[in-house]
C-alpha positions in Angstrom: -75.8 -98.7 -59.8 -74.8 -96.3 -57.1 -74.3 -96.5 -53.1 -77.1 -94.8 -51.0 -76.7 -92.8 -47.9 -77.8 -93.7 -44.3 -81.4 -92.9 -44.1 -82.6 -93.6 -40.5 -86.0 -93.3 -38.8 -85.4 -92.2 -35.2 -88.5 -93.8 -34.3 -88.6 -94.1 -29.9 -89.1 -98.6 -30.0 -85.6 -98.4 -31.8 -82.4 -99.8 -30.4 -79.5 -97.2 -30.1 -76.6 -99.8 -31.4 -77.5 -102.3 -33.8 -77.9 -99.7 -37.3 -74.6 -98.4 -36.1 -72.7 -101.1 -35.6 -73.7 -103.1 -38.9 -72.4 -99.5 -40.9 -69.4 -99.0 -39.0 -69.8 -95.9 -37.2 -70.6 -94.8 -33.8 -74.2 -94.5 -31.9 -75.5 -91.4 -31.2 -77.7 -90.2 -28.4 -81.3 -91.1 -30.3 -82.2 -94.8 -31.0 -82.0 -95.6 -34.6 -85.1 -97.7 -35.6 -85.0 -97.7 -39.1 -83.1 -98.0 -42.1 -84.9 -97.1 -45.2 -83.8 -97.6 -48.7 -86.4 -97.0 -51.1 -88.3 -93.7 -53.0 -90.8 -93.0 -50.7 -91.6 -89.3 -50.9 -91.7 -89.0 -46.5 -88.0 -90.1 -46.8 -86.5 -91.1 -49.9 -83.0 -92.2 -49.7 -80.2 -90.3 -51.0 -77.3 -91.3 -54.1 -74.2 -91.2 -51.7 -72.2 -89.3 -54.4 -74.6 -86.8 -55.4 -76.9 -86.1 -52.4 -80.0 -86.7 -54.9 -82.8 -88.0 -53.9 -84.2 -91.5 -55.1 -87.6 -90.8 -56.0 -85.9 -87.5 -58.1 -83.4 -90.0 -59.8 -86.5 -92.2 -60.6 -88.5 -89.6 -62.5 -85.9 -88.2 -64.5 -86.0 -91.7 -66.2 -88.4 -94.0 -65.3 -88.3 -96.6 -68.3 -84.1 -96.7 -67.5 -84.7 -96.8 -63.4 -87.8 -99.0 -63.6 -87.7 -101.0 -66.9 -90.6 -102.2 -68.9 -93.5 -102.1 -65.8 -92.9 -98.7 -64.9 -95.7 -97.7 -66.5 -97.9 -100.2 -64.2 -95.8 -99.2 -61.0 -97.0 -95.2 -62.3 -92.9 -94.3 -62.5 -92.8 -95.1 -59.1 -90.2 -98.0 -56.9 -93.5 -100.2 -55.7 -91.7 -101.3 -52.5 -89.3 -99.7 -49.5 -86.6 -101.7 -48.1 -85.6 -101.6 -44.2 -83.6 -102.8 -41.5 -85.5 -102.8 -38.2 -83.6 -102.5 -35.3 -86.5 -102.8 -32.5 -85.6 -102.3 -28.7 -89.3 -102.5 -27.2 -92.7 -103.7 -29.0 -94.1 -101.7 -32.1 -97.8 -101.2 -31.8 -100.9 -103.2 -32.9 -101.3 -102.4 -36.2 -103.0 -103.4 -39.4 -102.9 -102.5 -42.8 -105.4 -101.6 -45.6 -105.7 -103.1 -49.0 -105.5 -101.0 -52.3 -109.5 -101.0 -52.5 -109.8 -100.0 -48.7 -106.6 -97.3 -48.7 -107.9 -95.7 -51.9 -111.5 -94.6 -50.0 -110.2 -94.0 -46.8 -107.6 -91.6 -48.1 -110.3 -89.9 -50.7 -112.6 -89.8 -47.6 -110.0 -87.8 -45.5 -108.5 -85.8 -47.8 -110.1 -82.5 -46.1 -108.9 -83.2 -43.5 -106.2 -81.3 -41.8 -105.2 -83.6 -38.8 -105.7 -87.0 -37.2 -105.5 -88.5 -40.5 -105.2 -92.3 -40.5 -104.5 -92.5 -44.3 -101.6 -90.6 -46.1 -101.7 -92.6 -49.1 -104.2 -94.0 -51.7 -102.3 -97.3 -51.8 -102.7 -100.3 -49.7 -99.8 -102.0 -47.7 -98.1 -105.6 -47.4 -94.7 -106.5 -46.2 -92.4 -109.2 -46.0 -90.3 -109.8 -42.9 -87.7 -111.4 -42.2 -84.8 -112.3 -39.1 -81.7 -111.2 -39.0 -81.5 -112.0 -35.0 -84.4 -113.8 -33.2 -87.4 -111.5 -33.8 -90.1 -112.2 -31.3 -93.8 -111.1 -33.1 -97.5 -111.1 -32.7 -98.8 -112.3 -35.8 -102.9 -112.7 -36.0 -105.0 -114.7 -33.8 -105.5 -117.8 -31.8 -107.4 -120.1 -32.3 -110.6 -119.6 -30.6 -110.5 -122.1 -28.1 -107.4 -121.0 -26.9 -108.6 -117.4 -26.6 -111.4 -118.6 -24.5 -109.0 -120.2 -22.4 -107.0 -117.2 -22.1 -110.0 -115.2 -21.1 -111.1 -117.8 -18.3 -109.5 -116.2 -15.5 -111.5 -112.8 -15.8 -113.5 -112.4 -12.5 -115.3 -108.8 -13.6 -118.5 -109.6 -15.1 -118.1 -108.2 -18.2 -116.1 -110.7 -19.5 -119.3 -113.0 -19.5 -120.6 -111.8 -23.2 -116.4 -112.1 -24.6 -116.6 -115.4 -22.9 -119.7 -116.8 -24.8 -118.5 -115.0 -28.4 -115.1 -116.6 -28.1 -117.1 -120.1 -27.4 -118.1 -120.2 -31.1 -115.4 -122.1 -33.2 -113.5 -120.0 -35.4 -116.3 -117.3 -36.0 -114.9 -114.3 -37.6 -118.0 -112.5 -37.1 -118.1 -113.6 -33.3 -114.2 -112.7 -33.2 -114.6 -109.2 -34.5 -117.4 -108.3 -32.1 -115.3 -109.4 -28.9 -112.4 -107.0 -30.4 -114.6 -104.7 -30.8 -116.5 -104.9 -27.3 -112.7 -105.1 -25.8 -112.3 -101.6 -27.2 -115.0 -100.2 -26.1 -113.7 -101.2 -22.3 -113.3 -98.6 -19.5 -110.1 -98.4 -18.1 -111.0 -100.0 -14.9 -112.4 -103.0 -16.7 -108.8 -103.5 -18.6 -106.8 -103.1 -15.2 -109.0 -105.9 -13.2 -108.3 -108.4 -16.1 -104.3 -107.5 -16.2 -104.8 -108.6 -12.0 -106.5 -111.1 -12.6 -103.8 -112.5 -15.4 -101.2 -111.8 -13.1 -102.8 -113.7 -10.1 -103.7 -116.9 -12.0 -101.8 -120.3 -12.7 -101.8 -119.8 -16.9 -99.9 -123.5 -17.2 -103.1 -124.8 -18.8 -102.8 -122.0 -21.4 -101.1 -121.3 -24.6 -98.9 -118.4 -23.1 -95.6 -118.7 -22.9 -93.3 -117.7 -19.9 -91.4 -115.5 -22.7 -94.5 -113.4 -24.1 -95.8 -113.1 -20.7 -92.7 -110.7 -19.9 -93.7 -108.8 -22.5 -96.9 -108.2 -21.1 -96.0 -106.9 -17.6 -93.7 -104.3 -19.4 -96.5 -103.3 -21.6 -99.1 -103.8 -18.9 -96.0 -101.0 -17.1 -96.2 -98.4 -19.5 -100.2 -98.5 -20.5 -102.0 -100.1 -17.8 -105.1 -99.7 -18.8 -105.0 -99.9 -22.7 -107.5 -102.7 -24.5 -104.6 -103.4 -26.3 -103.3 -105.6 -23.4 -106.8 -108.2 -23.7 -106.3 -108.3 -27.6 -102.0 -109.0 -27.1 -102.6 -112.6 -25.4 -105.0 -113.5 -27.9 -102.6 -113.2 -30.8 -100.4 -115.8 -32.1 -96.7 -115.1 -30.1 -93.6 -116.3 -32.4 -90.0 -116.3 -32.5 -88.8 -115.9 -36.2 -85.3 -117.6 -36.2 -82.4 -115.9 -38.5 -83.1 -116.6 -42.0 -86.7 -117.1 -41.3 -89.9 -115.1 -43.0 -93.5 -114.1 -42.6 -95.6 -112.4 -45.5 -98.0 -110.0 -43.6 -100.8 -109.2 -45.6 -103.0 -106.5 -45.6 -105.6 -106.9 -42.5 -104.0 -109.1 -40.2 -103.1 -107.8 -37.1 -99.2 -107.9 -35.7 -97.1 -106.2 -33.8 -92.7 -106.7 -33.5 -91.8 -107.2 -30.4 -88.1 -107.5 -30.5 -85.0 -108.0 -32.6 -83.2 -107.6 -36.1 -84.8 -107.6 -39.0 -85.1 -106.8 -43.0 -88.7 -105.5 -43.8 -90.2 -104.6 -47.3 -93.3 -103.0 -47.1 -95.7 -101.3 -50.7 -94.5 -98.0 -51.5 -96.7 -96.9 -48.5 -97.1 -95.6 -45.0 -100.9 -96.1 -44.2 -101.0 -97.9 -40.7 -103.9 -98.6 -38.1 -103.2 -98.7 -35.1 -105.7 -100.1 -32.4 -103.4 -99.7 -29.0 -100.0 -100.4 -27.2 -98.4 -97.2 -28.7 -98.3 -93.3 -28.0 -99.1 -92.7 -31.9 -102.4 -92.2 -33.1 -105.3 -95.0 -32.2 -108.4 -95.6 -35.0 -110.5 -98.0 -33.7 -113.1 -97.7 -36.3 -110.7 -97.7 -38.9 -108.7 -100.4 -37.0 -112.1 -103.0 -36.8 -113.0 -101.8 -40.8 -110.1 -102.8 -42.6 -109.0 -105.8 -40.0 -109.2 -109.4 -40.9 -111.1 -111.9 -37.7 -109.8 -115.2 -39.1 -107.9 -117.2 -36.8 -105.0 -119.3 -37.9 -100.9 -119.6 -36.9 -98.0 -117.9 -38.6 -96.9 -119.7 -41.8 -93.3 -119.1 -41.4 -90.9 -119.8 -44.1 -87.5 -120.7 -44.0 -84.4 -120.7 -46.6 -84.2 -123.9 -48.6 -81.0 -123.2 -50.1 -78.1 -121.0 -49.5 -79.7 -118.4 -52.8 -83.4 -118.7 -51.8 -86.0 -116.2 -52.4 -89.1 -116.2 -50.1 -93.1 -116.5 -51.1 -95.4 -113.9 -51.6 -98.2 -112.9 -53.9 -96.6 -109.3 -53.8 -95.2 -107.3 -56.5 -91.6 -107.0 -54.7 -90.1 -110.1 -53.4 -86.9 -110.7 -51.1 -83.7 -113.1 -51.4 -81.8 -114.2 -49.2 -77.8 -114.7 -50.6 -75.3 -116.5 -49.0 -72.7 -115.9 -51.3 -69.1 -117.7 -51.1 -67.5 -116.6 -54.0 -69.5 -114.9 -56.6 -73.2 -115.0 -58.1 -74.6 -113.2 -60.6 -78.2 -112.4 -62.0 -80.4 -110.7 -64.9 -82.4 -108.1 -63.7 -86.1 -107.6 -64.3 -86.9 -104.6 -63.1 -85.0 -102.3 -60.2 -83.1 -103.7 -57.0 -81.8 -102.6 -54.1 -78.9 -104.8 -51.6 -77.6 -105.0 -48.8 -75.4 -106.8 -46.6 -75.6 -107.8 -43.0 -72.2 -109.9 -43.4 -69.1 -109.2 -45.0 -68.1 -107.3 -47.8 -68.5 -107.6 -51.6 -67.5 -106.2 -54.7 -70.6 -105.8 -58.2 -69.9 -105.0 -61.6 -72.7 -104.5 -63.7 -73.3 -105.2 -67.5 -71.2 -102.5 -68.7 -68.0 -103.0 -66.8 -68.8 -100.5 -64.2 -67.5 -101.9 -59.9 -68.6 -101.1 -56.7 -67.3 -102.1 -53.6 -70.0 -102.6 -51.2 -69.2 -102.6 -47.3 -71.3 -104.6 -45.0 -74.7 -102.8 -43.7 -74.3 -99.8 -47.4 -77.4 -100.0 -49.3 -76.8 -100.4 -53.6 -79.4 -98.9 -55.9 -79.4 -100.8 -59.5 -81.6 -99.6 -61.9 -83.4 -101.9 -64.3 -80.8 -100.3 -67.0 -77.7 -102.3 -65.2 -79.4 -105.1 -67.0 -77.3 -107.9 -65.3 -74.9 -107.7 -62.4 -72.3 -110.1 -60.7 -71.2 -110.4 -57.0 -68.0 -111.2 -55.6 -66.4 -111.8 -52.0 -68.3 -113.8 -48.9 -71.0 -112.1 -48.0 -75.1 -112.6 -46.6 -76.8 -110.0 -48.7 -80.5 -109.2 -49.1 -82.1 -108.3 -52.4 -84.9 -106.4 -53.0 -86.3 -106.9 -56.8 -89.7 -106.8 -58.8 -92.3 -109.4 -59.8 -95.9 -110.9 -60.5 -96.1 -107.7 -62.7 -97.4 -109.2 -65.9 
């Protein structure tokens, strides 16, 4: 096992303070978005002792680093750990499945710019609160998405109108996205008036994620990405609290604290909201239309570990004096509270500080924690 170094993504929705704070040290003049801790060739985290990089530790020795699977995870770490420190929204986004990331990136791989793939592999996360996180998570039920469109006056909002009366069509669904895209600026800036100049009481919108839209509507105010942000699902994830986001459903972080793991990937869509790259084509191709609310889980138990059909999971370990595990394949840790002290199966200690990532390679083969402490873990399964 070995400490990692700071590895941040200066990323311009990050806040300046939080990353900081939680590793001791003191802000500098960019925000700091992201922690990373992972193998991810873009930015692989580095041994603390030795300056080496993750992914170069990995391949020395995958079987030791990885354990039995790493054959099936091709001697790679499958997943990338974060801390999101997020100041103003993130994008709308989606993300493609294996089957869908694999062709996209074979069909772009002459390209030389405006890629929207940069890996063959698909991408699902887990997320979860460290402070409240506000989110858009997928979309509303249909019936309140044609309530949210009532108060469009501009005629062109007759044809959303009638889609969005079907119950919970996907296929009527991804045809008013689409037509939303399609809209001319002045089309998108008479329906942000008209939002702003009705009574919305009647409506599922909140007084909270209406805030959020006047800033956005501030800083792109004629971007489709404004219609399709009221008729997503608006949540609050309370500390402690989790989403699984699986490939093809639309969401965007608002604002907050948060652990992510995400596949050993970077392929994101984005369809608006953002001064990134926009792929509307590959946005609607890979996107899922169904409508349905956030399934939000919470921690059962002071050790819990959260659900998901992924090949990575996350724990959650409120630890009061010590607790100890067997591993089964490679983990990473880290702690938002307090401090703690692991030894590993042969004898070796660490003493961890709040907000320092650990590396433990499947080789450790057990460890044991001790000291008060909330730490996340980061560990392997549904391998087999």
């Amino acid at each position: 096992m070995q400490l990692l170094a700071e590895n941040i993504q200066h990323y311009h929705w990050g806040d300046y303070d939080y990353i900081p704070n939680l590793q001791g040290r003191a802000a500098g003049i960019d925000p700091e978005a992201e922690l990373w801790m992972g193998a991810h060739p873009k930015s692989p985290s580095r041994v603390l002792d030795t300056n080496q990089t993750l992914d170069e530790l990995i391949s020395l020795n995958p079987e030791q680093a990885l354990g039995k699977h790493a054959e099936k995870f091709n001697g790679e770490l499958p997943y990338i750990m974060k801390i999101l420190a997020i100041r103003s929204p993130l994008s709308l986004q989606v993300h493609p499945n294996d089957e869908q990331a694999s062709a996209g990136f074979t069909d772009e791989s002459n390209l030389q710019e405006k890629k929207s793939y940069f890996s063959p592999r698909g991408k699902e996360e887990i997320v979860c609160a460290i402070t409240d996180t506000d989110i858009k998570f997928g979309f509303r039920p249909m019936k309140d998405i044609n309530n949210i469109l009532a108060p469009a006056s501009n005629e062109e909002f007759r044809t959303l109108q009638e889609l969005t009366s079907q119950e919970n069509s996907e296929e009527a669904l991804q045809e008013a996205i689409r037509t939303i895209l399609g809209y001319e600026k002045s089309i998108v800036q008479s329906f942000v008036e008209d939002i702003f100049a009705s009574d919305l009481q009647n409506t599922v919108l909140s007084d909270r994620e209406l805030a959020y839209f006047r800033n956005l509507a501030g800083m792109y105010p004629s971007d489709p990405g404004l219609i399709i942000f009221l008729l997503m699902n608006f949540a609050t994830l309370r500390p402690g609290e989790s989403l699984y986001v699986p490939p093809g459903v639309t969401h965007a972080y608002l604002h907050g604290n948060a652990i992510e793991i995400t596949s050993n990937s970077d392929n994101v869509l984005r369809c608006g909201l953002t001064p990134k790259q926009i792929d509307h084509d590959q946005y609607l191709a890979v996107s899922s239309f169904s409508t349905s609310q956030p399934e939000i889980q919470r921690p059962i138990n002071k050790i819990h570990t959260y659900s998901s059909p992924t090949r990575f999971s996350l724990s959650r370990l409120e630890i009061e004096h010590s607790w100890e595990v067997t591993l089964n394949g490679p983990e990473i840790l880290i702690s938002t509270e307090g401090s703690f002290t692991i030894t590993n199966s042969h004898g070796r200690s660490l003493h961890v500080d709040k907000g320092m990532p650990v590396w433990i390679p499947n080789s450790d083969e057990h460890y044991q924690i001790s000291g008060t402490c909330l730490i996340f873990r980061c560990s392997t399964q549904n391998v087999d």
